[in-house]
C-alpha positions as CSV (number, residue, x, y, z in Angstrom):
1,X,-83.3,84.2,30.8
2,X,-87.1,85.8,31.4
3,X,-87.6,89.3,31.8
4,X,-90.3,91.7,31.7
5,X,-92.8,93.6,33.5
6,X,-95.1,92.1,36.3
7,X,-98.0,90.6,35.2
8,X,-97.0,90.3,31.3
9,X,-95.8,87.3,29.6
10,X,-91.7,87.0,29.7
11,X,-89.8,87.1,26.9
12,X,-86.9,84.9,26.7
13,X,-83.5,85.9,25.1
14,X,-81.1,83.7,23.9
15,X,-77.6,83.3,21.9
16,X,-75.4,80.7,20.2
17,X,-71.6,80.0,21.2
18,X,-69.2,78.6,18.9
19,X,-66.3,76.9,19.8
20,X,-63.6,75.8,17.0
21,X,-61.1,72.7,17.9
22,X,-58.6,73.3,15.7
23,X,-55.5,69.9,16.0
24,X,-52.0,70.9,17.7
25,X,-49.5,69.2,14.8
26,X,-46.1,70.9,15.7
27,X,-43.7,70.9,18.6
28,X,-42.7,74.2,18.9
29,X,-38.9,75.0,18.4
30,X,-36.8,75.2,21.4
31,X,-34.3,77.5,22.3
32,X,-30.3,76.7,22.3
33,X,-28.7,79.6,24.5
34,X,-25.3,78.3,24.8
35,X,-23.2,77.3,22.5
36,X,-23.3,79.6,20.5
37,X,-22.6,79.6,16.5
38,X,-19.4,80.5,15.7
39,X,-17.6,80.3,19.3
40,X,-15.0,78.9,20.8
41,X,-14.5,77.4,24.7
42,X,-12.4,75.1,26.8
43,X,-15.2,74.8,29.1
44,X,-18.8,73.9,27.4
45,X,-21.4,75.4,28.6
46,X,-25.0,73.8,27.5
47,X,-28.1,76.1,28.3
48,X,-31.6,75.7,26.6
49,X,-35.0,76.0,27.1
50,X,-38.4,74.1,26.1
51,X,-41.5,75.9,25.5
52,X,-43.5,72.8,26.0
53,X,-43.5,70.0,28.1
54,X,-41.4,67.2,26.4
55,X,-42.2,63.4,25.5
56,X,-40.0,61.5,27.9
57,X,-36.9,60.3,26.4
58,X,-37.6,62.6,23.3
59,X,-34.7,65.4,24.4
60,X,-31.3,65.1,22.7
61,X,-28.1,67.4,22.3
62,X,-26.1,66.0,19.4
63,X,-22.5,67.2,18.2
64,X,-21.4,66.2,15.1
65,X,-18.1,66.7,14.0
66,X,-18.4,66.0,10.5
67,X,-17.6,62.6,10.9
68,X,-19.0,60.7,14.5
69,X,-22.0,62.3,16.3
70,X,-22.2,62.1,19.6
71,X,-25.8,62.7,21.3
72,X,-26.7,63.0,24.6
73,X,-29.9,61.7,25.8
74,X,-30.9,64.8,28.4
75,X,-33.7,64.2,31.3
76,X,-37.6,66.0,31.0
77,X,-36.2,69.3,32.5
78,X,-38.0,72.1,30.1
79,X,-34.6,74.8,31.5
80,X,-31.2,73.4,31.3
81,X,-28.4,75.6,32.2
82,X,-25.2,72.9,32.9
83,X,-21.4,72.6,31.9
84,X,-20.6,69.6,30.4
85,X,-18.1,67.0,31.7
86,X,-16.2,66.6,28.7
87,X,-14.3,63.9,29.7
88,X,-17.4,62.0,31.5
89,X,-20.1,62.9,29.5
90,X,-22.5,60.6,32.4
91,X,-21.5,62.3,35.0
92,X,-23.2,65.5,33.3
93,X,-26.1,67.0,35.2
94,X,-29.4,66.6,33.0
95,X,-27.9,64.1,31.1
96,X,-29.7,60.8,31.2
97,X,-27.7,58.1,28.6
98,X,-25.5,58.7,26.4
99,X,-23.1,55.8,24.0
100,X,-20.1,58.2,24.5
101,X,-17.5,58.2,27.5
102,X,-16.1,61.4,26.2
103,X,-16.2,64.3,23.7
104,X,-13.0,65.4,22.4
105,X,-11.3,68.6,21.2
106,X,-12.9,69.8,17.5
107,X,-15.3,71.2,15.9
108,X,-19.0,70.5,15.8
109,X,-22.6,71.1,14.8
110,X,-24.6,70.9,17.9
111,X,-28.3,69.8,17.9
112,X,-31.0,70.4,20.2
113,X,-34.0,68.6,19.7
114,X,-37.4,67.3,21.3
115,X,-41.0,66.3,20.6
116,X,-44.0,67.8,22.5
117,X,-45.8,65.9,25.2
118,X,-48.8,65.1,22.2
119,X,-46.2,63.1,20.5
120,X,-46.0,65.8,17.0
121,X,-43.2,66.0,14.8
122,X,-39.1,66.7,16.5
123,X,-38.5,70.3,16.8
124,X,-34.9,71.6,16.6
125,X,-32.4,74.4,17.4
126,X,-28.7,74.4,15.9
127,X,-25.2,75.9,16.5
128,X,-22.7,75.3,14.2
129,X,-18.7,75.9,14.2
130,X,-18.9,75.5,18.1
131,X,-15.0,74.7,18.9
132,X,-14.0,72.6,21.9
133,X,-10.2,73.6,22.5
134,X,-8.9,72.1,26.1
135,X,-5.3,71.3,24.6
136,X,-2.6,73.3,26.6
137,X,0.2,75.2,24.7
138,X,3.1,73.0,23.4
139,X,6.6,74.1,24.5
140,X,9.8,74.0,22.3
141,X,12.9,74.9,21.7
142,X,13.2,76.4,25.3
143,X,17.1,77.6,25.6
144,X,18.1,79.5,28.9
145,X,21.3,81.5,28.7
146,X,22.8,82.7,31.8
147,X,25.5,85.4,32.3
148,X,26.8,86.8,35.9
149,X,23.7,88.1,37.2
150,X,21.1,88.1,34.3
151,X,19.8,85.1,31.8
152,X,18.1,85.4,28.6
153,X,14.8,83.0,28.1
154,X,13.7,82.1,24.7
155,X,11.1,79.2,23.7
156,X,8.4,78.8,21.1
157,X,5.2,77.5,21.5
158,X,2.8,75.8,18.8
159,X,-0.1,78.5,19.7
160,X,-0.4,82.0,20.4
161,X,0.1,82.4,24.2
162,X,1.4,84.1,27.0
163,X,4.4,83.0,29.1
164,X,6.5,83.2,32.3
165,X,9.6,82.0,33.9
166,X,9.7,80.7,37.6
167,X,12.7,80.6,39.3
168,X,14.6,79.8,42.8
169,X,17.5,78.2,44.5
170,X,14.7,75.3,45.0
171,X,12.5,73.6,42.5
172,X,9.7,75.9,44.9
173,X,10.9,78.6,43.4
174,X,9.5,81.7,45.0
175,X,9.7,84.2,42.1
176,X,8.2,84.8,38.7
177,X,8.4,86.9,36.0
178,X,6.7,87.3,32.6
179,X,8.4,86.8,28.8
180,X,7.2,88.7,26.1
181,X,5.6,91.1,27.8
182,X,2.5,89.0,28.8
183,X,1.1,89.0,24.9
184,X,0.4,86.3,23.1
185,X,3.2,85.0,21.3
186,X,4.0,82.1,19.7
187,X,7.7,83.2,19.7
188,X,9.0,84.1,23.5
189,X,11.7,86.0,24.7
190,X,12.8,88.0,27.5
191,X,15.6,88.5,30.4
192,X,16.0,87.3,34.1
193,X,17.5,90.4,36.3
194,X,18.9,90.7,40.0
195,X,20.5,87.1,39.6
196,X,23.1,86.1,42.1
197,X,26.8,86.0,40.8
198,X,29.2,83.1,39.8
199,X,28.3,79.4,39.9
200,X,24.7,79.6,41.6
201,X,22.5,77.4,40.6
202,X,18.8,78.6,39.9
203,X,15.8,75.8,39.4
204,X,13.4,77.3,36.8
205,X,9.9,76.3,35.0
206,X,8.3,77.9,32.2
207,X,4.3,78.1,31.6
208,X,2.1,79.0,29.0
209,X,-1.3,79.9,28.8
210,X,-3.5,80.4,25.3
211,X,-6.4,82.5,24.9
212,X,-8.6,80.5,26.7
213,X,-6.8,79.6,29.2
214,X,-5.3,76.6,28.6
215,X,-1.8,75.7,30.5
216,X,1.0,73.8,29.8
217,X,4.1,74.1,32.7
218,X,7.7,72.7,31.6
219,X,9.6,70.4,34.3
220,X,11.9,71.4,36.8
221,X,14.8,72.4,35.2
222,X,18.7,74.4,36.2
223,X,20.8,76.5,35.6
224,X,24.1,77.9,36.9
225,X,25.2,82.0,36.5
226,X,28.6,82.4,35.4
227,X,31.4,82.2,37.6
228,X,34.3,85.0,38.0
229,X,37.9,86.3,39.2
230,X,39.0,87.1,42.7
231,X,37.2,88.9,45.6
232,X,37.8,88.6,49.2
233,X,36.6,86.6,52.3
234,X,37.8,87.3,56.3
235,X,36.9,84.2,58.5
236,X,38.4,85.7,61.6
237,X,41.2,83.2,61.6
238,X,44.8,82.1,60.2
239,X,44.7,82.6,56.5
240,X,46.5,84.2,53.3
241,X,45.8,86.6,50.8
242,X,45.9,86.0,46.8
243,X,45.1,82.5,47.2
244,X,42.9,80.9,44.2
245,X,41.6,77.1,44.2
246,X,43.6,75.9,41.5
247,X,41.3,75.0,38.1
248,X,41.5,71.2,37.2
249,X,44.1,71.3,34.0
250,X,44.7,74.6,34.2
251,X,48.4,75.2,34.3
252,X,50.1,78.1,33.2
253,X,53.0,78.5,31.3
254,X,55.1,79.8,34.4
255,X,53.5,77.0,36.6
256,X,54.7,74.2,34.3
257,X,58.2,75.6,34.4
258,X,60.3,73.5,37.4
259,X,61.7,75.6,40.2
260,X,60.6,78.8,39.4
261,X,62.2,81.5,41.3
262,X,59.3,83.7,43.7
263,X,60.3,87.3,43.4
264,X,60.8,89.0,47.1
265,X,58.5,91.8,45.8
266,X,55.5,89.2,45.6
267,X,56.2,87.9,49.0
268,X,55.4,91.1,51.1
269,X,52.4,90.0,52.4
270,X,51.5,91.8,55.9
271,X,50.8,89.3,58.9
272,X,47.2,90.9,60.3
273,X,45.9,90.5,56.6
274,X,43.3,87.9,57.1
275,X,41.6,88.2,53.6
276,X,41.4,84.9,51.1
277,X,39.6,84.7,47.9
278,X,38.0,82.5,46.0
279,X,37.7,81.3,42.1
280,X,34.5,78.8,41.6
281,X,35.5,75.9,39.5
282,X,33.3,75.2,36.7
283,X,30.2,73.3,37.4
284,X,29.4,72.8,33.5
285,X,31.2,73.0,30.6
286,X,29.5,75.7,29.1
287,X,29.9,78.6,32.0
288,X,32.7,80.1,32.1
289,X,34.7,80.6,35.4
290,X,37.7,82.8,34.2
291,X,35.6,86.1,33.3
292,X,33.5,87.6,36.4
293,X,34.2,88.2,39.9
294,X,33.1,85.5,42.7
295,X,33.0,87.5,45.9
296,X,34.1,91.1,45.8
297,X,33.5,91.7,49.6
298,X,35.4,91.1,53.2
299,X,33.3,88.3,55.0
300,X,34.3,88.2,58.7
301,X,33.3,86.0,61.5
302,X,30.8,88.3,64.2
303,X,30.4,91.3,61.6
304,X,27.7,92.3,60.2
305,X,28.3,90.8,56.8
306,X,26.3,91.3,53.2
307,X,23.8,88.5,53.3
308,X,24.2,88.1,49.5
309,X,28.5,87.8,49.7
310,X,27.7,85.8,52.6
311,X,25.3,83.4,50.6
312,X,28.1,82.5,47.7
313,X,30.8,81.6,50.0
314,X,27.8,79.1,51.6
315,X,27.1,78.2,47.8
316,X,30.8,77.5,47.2
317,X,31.1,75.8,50.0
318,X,28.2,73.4,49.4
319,X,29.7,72.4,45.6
320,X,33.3,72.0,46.2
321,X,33.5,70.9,49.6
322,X,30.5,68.9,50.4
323,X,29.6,71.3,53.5
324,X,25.7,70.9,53.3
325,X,25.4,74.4,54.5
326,X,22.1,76.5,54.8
327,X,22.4,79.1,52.6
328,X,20.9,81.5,54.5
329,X,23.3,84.7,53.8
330,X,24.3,84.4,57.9
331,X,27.8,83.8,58.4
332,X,27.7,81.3,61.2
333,X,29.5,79.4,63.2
334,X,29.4,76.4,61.3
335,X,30.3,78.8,58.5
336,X,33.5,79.6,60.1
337,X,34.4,76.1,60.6
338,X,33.6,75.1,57.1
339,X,36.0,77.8,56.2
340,X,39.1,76.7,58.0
341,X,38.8,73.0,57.3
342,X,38.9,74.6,54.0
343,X,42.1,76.7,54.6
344,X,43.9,73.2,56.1
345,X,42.9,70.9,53.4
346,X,44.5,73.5,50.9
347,X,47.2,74.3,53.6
348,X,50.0,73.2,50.9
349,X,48.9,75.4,48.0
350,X,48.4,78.5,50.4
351,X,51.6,78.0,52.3
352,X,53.9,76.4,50.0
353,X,54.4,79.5,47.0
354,X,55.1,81.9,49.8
């Protein structure tokens, strides 16, 4: 540069740069986001970041579990932020080759690692104790009990989880309700209310969930409440009162005796009564039909009749007489005639004791 006044003699001013090179020998480390040390998922999440651009081919994620390692060759992405397929590892996104179909449940070291795009020295990032967990509950020891309108439900379970009971006259069920409170429990109990009486039949199934969400369901499974004494049932047409369905092998004392005299007293029934009622016979060796009332209501054909009365003569029915009814809790016509073909096929042991 010249400067000075006109007419004089310039000056020129001058200065020295220095520039140092100084060689780039390290990859810088990257940075492993998820997993984390110390954690546990069913569900692996795998989110990183590389501060420079990588060598191709140069990006791994390892898990060792002490004994294999598994590694994962990922693509040049410098931000990955992807949920491995644990049971395709290829199918992965950001995941370029790997030797392994599959990682399973357990617990491993996991390495991140790359070299920069000059070539230096791998550069990595480690999580250790990362647990896989995607194994569901295991069910055991599951025992329903039923009584008249309740049922006990106890299991165990070979985690700590929560559980609850599904239940319905189908295997759709339609209603659910939690055991143990919804805690998690390795050792389950609780109660079924509301149940309908004597010799219905309920499908249940029981699932379990642990911590992290892992579920386990039981399969479709029965049972039948208990079963009871007398109650009453008006089908609008001929029929008796104090009738029972004789029990298979059953026989009293009295009954075994021959020609037992009827006393006039027991014989006094009144001709308008059109009541019958009904024992179930058991349906499984283990409920009881001798303890708990059936149906404790009048049924009768055109009245307005309790659905719930209604739907255990349908469900009586249905077991003992092949009827294929709906159970519906609507005393219908085809109700009605299920009833007296009933009343006629038992017309002997109606009629004959009176």
């Amino acid at each position: 540069m010249e400067y000075g006044a006109p007419g004089n003699l310039p000056s020129v001013a001058s200065d020295t740069l220095t520039i140092t090179l100084s060689a780039d020998t390290t990859t810088q480390a990257p940075t492993l986001t998820s997993p984390t040390s110390n954690s546990t998922q069913n569900t692996l999440q795998l989110t990183y970041s590389l501060p420079e651009v990588p060598t191709g081919g140069t990006v791994t994620v390892a898990f060792n579990n002490g004994t294999t390692t598994t590694t994962l060759t990922m693509d040049n992405s410098q931000s990955v932020n992807t949920t491995v397929n644990l049971v395709s590892l290829i199918s992965t996104s950001g995941v370029a080759t790997t030797a392994a179909a599959s990682l399973a449940d357990g617990t491993y070291t996991v390495s991140l690692s790359y070299q920069d795009y000059l070539g230096n020295p791998a550069s990595t990032a480690v999580a250790s104790v990362v647990v896989i967990d995607t194994t569901a509950p295991v069910q055991s020891a599951i025992v329903v009990t039923p009584s008249k309108t309740t049922s006990t439900v106890v299991l165990t379970t070979n985690e700590a989880a929560t559980s609850s009971i599904s239940y319905g006259p189908t295997s759709s069920y339609g209603t659910t309700e939690t055991i143990g409170g919804g805690s998690l429990l390795t050792s389950h109990s609780g109660s079924i209310l509301g149940l309908f009486s004597c010799g219905y039949t309920y499908h249940y199934q029981i699932t379990t969930t642990d911590a992290l969400g892992n579920v386990s369901t039981s399969p479709d499974a029965t049972f039948v409440t208990h079963c009871g004494s007398t109650g009453g049932v008006d089908d609008g047409g001929p029929s008796h009162s104090g009738y029972s369905p004789p029990l298979p092998e059953k026989k009293t004392e009295e009954q075994k005796k021959p020609d037992t005299p009827i006393k006039k007293e027991e014989n006094t029934q009144k001709s308008e009564t059109k009541n019958i009622t009904l024992n179930s016979a058991p349906s499984a060796p283990e409920v009881s039909c001798e303890a708990e009332p059936y149906l404790t209501k009048s049924i009768k054909f055109g009245a307005n009749n309790n659905p719930e009365d209604v739907k255990l003569l349908e469900q009586f029915l249905n077991r003992y007489e092949n009827t294929n009814l709906p159970v519906d809790g609507v005393y219908s016509k085809e109700d009605f005639n299920a009833v007296i073909k009933w009343q006629e096929k038992h017309a002997d042991d109606i009629l004959k004791p009176w």
